[in-house]
DSSP file (Angstrom, degrees, kcal/mol; ACC not computed):
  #  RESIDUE AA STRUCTURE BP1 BP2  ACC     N-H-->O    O-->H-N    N-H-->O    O-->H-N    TCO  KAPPA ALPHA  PHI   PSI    X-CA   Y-CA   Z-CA
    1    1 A X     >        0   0    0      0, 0.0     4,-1.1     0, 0.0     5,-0.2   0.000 360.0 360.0 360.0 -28.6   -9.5   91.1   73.2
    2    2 A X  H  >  +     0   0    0      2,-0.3     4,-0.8     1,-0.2     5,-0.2   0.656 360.0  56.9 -96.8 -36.4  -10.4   94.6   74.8
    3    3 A X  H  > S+     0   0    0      1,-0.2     4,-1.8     2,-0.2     5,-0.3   0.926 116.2  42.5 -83.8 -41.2   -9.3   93.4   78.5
    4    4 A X  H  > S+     0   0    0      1,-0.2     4,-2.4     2,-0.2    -2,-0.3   0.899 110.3  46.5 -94.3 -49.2   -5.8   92.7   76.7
    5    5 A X  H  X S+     0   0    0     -4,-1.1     4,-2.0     1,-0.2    -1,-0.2   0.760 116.3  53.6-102.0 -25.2   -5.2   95.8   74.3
    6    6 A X  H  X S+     0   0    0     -4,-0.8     4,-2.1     2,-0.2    -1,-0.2   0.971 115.0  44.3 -44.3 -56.5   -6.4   97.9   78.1
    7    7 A X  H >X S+     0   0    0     -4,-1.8     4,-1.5     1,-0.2     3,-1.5   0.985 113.5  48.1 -52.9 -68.4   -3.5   95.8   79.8
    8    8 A X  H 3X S+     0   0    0     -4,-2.4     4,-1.1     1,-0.3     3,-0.4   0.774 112.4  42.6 -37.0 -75.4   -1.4   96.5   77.1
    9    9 A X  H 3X S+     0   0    0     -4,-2.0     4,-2.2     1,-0.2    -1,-0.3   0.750 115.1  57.9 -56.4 -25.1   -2.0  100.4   76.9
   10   10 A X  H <X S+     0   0    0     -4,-2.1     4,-3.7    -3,-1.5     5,-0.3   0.973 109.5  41.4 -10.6 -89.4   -1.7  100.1   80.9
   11   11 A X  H  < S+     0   0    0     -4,-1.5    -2,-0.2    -3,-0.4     4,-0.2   0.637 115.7  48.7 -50.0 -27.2    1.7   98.6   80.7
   12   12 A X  H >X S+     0   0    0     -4,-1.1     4,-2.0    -5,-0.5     3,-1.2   0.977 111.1  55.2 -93.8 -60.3    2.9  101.1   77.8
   13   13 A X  H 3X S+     0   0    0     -4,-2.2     4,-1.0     1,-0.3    -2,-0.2   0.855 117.2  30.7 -15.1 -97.3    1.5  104.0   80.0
   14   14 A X  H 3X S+     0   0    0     -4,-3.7     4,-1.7     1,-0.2    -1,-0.3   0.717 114.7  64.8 -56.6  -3.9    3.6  103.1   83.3
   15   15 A X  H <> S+     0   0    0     -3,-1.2     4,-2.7    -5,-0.3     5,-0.2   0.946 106.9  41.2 -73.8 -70.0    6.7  101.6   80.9
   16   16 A X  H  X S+     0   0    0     -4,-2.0     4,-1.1     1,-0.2    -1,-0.2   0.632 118.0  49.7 -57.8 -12.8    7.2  105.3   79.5
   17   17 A X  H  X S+     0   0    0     -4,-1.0     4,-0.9    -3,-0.3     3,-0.3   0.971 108.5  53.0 -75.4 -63.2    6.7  106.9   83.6
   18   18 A X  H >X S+     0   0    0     -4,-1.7     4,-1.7     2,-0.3     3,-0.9   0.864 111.5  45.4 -27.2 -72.7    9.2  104.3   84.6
   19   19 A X  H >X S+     0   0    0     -4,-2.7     4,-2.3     1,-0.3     3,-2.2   0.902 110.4  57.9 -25.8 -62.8   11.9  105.9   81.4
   20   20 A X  H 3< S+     0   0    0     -4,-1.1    -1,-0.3     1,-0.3    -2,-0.3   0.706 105.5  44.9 -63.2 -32.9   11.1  109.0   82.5
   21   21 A X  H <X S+     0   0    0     -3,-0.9     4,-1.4    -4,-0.9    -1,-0.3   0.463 103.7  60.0 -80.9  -9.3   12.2  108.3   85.9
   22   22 A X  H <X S+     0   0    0     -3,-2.2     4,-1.8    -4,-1.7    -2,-0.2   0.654 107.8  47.3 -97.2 -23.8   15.3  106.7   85.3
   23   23 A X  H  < S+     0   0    0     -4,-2.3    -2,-0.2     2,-0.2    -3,-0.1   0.353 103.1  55.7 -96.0  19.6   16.6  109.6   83.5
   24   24 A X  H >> S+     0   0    0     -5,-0.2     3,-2.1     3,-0.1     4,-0.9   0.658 110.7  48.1 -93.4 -25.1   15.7  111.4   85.6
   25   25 A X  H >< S+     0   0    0     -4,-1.4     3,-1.9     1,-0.2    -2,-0.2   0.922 106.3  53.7 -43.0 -54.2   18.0  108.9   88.1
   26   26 A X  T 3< S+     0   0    0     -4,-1.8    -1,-0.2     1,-0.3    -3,-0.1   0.645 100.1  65.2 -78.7 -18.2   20.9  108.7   86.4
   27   27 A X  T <4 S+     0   0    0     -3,-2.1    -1,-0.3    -5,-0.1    -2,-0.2   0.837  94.0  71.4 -70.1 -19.3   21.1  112.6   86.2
   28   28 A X  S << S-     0   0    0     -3,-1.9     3,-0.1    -4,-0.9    -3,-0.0   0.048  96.0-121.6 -74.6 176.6   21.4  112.6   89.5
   29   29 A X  S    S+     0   0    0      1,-0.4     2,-0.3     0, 0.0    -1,-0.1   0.864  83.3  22.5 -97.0 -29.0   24.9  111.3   91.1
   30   30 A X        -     0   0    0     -5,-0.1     2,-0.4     5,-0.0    -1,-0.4  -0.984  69.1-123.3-153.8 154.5   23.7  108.2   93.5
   31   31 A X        -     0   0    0     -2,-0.3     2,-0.2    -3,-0.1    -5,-0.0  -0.899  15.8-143.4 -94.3 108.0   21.0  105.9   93.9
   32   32 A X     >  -     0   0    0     -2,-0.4     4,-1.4     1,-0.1     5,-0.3  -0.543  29.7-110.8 -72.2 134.5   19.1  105.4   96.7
   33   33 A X  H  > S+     0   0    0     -2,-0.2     4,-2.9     1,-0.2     5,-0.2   0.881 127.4  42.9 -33.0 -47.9   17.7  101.9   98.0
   34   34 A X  H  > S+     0   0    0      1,-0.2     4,-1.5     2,-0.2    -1,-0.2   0.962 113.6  50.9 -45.6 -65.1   14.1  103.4   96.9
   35   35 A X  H  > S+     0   0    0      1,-0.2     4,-1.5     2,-0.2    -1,-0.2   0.667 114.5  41.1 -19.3 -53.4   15.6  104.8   93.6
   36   36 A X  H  X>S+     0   0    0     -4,-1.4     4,-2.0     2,-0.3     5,-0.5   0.891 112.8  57.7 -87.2 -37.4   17.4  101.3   92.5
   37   37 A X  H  X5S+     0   0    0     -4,-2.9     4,-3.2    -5,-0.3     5,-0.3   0.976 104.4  53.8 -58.6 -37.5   14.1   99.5   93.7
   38   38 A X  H  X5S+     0   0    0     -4,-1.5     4,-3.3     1,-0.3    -2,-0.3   0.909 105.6  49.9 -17.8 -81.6   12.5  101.8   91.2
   39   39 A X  H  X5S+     0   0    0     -4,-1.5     4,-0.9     1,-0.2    -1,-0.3   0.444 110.9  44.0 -78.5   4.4   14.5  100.8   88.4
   40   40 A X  H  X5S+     0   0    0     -4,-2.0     4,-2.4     2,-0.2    -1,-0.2   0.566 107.1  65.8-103.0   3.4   14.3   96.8   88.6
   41   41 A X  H  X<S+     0   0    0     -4,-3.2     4,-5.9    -5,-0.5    -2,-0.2   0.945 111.9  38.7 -50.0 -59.0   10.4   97.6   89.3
   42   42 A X  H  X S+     0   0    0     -4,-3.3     4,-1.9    -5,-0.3    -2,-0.2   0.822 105.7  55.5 -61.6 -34.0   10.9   98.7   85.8
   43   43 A X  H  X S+     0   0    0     -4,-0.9     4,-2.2     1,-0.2    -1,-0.2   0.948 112.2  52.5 -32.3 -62.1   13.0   96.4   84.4
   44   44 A X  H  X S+     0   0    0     -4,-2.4     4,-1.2     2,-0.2    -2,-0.3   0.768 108.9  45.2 -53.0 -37.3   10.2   94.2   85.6
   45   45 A X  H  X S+     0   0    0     -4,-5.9     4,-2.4    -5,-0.2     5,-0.4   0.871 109.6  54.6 -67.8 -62.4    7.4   95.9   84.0
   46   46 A X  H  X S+     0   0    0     -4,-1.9     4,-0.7     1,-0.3    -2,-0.2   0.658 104.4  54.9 -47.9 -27.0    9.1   96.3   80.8
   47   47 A X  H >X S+     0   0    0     -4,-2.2     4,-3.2    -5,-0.2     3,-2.3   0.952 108.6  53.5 -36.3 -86.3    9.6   92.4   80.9
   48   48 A X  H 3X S+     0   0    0     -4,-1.2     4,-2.4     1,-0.3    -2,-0.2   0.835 104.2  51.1 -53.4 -30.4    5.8   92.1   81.3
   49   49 A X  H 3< S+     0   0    0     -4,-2.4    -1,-0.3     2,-0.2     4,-0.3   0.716 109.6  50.9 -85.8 -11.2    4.8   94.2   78.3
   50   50 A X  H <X S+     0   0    0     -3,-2.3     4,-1.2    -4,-0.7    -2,-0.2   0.654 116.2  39.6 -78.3 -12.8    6.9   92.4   76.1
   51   51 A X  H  X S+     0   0    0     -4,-3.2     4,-2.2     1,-0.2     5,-0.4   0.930 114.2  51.5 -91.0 -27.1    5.6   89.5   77.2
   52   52 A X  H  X S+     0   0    0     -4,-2.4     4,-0.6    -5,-0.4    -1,-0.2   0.696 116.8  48.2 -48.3 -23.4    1.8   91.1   77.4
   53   53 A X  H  > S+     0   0    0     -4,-0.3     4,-6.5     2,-0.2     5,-0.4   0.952 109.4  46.1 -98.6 -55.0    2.5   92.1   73.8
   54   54 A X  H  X S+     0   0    0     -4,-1.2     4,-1.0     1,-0.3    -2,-0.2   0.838 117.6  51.4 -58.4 -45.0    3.9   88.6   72.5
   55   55 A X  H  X S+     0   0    0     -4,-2.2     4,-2.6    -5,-0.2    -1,-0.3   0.867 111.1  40.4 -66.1 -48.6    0.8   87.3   74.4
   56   56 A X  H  X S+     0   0    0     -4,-0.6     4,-1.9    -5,-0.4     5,-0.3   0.973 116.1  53.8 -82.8 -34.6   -2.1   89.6   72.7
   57   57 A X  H  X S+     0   0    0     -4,-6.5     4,-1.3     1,-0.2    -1,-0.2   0.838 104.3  53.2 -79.9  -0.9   -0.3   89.3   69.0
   58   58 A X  H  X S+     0   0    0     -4,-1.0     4,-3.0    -5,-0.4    -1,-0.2   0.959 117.5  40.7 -70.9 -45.8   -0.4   85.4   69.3
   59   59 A X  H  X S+     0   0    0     -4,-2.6     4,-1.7     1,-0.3    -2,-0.2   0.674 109.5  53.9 -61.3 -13.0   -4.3   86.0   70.0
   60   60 A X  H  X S+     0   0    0     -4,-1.9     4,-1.6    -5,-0.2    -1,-0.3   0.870 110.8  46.3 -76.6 -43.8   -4.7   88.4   67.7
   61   61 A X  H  X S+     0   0    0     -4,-1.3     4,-1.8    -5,-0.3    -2,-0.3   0.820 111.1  58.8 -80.3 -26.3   -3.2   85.8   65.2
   62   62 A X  H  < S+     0   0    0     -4,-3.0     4,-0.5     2,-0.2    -1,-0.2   0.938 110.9  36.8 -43.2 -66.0   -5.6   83.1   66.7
   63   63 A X  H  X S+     0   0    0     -4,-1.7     4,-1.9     1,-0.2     5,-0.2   0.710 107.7  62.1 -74.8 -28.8   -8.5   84.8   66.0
   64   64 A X  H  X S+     0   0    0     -4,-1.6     4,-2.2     2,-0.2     5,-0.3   0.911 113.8  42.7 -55.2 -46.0   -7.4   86.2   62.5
   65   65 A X  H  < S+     0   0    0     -4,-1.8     4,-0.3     1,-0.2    -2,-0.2   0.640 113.4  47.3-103.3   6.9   -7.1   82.5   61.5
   66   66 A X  H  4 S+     0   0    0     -4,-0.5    -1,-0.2    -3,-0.2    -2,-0.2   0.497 111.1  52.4 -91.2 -21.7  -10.1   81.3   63.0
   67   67 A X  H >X S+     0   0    0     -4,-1.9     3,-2.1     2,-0.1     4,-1.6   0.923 110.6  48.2 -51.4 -58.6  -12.2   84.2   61.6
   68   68 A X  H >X>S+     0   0    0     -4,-2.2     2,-2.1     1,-0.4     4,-1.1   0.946 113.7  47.3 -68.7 -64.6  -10.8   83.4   58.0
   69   69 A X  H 345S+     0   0    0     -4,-0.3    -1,-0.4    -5,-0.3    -2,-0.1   0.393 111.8  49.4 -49.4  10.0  -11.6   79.5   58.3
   70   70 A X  H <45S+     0   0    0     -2,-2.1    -1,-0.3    -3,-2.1    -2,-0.2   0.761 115.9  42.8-100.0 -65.1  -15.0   80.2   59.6
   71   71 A X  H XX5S+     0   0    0     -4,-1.6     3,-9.1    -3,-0.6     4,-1.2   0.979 116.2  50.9 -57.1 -77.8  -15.5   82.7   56.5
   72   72 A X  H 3X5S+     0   0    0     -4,-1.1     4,-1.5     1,-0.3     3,-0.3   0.777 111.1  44.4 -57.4 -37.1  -13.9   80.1   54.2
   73   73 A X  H 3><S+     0   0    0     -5,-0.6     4,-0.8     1,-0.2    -1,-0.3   0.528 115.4  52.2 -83.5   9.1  -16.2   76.8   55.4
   74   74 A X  H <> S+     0   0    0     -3,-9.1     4,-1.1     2,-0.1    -2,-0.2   0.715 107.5  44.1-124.3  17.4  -19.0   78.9   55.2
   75   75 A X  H  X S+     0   0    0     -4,-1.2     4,-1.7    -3,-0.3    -2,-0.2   0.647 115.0  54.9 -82.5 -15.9  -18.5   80.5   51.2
   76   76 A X  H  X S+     0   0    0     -4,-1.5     4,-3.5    -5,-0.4    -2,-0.1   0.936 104.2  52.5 -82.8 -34.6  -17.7   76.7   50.5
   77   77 A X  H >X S+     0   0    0     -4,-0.8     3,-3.1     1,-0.2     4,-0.8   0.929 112.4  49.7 -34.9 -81.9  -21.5   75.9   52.3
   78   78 A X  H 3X S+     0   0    0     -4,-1.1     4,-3.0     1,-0.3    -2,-0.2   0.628 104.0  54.4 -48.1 -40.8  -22.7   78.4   49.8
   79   79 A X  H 3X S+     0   0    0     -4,-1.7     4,-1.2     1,-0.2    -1,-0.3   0.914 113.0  44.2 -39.4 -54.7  -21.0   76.9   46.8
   80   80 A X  H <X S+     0   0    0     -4,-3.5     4,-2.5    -3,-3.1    -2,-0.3   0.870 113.1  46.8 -82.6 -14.3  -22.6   73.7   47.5
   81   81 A X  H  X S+     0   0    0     -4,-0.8     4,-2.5     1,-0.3    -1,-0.2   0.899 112.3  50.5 -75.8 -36.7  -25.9   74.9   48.2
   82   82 A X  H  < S+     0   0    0     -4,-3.0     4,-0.4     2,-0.2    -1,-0.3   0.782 104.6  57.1 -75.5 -16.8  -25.7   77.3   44.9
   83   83 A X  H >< S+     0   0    0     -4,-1.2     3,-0.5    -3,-0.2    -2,-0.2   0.981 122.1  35.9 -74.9 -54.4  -24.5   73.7   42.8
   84   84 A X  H 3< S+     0   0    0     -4,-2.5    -2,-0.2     1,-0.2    -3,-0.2   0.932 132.1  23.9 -33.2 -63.4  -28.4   72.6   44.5
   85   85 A X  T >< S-     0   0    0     -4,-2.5     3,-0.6    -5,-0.1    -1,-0.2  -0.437  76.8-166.9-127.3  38.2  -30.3   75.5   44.3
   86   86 A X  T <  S+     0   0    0     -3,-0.5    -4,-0.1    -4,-0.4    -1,-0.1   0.673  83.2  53.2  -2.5 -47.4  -29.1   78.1   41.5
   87   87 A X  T 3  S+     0   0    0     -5,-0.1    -1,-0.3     2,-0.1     2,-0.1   0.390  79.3 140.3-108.9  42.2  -30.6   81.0   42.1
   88   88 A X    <   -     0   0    0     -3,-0.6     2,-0.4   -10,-0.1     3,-0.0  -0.400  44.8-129.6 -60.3 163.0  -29.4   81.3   46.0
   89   89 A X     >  -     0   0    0     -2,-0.1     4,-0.6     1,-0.1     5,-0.1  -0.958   9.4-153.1-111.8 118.9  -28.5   84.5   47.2
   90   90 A X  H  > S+     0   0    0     -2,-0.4     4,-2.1     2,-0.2     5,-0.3   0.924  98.6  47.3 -66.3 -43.4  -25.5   85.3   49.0
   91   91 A X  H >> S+     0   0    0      2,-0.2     4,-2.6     1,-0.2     3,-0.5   0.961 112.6  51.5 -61.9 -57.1  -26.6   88.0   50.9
   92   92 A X  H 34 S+     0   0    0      1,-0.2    -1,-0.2     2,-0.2    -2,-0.2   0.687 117.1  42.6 -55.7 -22.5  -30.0   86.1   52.1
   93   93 A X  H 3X S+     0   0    0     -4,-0.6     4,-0.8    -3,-0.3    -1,-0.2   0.598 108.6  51.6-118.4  -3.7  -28.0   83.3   53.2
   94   94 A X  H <X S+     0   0    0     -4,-2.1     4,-1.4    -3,-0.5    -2,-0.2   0.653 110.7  50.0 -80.5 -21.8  -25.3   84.8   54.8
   95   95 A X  H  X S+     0   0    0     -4,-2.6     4,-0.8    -5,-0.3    -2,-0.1   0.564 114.2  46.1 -69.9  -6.3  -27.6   86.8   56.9
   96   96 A X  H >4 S+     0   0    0     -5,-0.3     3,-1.2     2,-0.1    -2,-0.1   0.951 119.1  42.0 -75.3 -44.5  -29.6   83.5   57.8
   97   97 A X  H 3< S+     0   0    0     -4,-0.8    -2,-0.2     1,-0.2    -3,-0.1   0.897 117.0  44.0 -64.2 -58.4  -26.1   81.8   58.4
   98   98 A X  H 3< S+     0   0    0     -4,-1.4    -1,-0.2     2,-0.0    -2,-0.1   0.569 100.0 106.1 -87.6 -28.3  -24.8   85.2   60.4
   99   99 A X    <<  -     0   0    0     -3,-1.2    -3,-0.0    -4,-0.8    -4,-0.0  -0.394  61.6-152.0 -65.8 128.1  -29.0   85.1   62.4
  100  100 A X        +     0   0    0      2,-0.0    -1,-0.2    -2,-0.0    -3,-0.1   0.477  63.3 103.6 -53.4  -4.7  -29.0   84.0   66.1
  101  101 A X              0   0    0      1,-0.1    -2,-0.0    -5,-0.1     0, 0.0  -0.405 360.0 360.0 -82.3 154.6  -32.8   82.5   65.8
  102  102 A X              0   0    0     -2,-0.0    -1,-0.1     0, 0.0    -3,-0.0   0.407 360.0 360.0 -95.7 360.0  -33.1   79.0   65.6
């Protein structure tokens, strides 16, 4: 998640150098081979940060709905253990649950 939302601020970074350099081209009267290579670089970034974007909010939604279903099978553990065992504790058994130790 961290290496993506980097990319991502990366991309947003040179997208908005890119702008800035095509206005400044266009004030200008003519385009130079460099110049025009310039703008379909950018064209080409700006492609790749909507798709870098499209990319990190599918994962973002990935993990938002594998978090909740994680959360949700493990208040339904708790349910059944409290129908067993009344006087469980949520807090004592979601930090056992939450413990790496075996």
């Amino acid at each position: 998640m961290y290496h993506l939302i980097t990319n991502k601020q990366s991309l947003i970074e040179e997208n908005r150098e890119l702008k800035l350099r095509i206005q400044e081209l266009e004030k200008s009267e003519s385009m130079t081979k460099e110049e025009h290579q310039h703008l379909q670089e950018f064209f080409k970034i700006q492609d790749e940060l909507k798709e870098a974007k499209i990319q990190w909010e599918y994962w973002e939604r990935m993990y938002d709905e594998e978090r909740e279903d994680k959360q949700e099978r493990i208040r339904r553990c708790f349910r059944w253990i409290k129908q067993i065992k009344p006087s469980a504790d949520w807090e004592e058994f979601r930090d056992w649950v939450m413990n790496d130790e075996e």
